[in-house]
N, C-alpha and C positions, 0 to 999 in steps of 0.2 A: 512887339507889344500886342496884347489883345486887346481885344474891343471892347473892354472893360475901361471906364476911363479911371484916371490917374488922379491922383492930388499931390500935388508937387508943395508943399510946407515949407516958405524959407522962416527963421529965429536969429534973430542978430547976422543976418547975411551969410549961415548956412543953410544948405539944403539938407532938410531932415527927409527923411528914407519916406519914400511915397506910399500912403494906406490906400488901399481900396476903395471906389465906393459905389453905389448902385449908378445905372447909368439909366436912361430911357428906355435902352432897347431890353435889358433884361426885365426893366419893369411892365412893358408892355407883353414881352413873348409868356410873361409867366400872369400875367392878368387877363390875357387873350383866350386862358383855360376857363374862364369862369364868363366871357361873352365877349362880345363882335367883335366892337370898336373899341381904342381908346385915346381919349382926347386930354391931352397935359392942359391944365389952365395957367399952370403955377410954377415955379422955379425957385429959392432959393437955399443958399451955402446948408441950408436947416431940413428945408421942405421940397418934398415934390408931390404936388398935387393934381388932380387929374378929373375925369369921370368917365365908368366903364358902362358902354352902350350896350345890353343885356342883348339887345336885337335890333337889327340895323333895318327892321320896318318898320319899329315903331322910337325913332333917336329921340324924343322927349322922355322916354323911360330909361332912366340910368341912375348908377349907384354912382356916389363920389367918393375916393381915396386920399388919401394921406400918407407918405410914408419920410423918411429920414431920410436922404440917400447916403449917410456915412453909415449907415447899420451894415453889418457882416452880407457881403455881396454873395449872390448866389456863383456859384462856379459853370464853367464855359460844361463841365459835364453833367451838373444836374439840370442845367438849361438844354443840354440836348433830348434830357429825358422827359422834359417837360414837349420840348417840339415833339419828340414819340407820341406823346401822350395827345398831343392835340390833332397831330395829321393820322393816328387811326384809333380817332373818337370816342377814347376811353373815360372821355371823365361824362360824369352827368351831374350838373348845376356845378358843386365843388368836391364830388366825390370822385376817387379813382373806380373803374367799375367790373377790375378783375383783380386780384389778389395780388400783393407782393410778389408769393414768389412764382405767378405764371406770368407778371410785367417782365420781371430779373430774366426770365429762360426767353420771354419772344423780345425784351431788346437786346439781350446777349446774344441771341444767335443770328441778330442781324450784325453784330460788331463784332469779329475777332480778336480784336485786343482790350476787349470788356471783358472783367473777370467778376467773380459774385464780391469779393468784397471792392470795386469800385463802384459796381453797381449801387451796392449798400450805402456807401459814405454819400454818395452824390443822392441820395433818395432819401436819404437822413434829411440832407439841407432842403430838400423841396419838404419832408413833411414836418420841420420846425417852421419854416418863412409862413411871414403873414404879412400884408399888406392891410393897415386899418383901414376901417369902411368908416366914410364920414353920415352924420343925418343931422339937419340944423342945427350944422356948427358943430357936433361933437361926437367923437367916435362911440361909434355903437355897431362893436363886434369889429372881425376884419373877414378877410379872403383870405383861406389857407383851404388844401386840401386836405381830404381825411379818407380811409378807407369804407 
């Protein structure tokens, strides 16, 4: 199993086939592009709630999130291409800050068994996903990259 966690659905004492759903660590690795720290407040079956520390000199300056965690989970490979993106420091605030297709050639030719259209499918789900951004009490706008 992956590190994706589970939901296990019993209905009249069967088990219905397990969905997906976001877990902390993908919501962290992929909010970690956009600043330092982040700290979950919140937890439930509904919500996961958080606040992302912009810069960890100054932790009274942060954005707060919101998201679902049954929403369509990001995948264990556009989560890698998000770790790319963060350990050689391509994004600036939430933008990526080289092009599609020269991200595609320098994280393929560090992966041999990445091809252009895996690349593609897994860079789809990072440039659809957003995480709402909260501001008293109600969302206003989210975190999503854009080129």
């Amino acid at each position: 199993m992956d590190d994706l966690t589970l939901a296990i659905s019993e209905y009249n004492g069967r088990t219905i086939m397990p969905s997906p759903i976001l877990d902390e660590r993908a919501i962290r690795l992929y909010l970690q592009l956009f600043g330092s720290t982040i700290e979950f407040t919140g937890r439930t079956p509904e919500r996961l709630s958080g606040r992302l520390i912009l810069d960890n000199d100054y932790p009274d300056e942060f954005e707060e999130f919101t998201t679902d965690p049954r929403q369509s989970p990001l995948s264990d490979d556009s989560l890698e291409i998000a770790s790319f993106l963060a350990a050689h420091g391509l994004i600036e605030v939430d933008r990526v800050t080289i092009s599609e297709d020269e991200l595609r050639n320098r994280f393929c030719a560090e992966r041999a068994n990445w091809t252009p259209v895996r690349f593609s499918t897994a860079m789809g789900e990072l440039w659809k996903f957003e995480v709402p951004r909260i501001e008293n009490g109600k969302q206003q706008g989210a975190f999503y990259l854009h080129v």
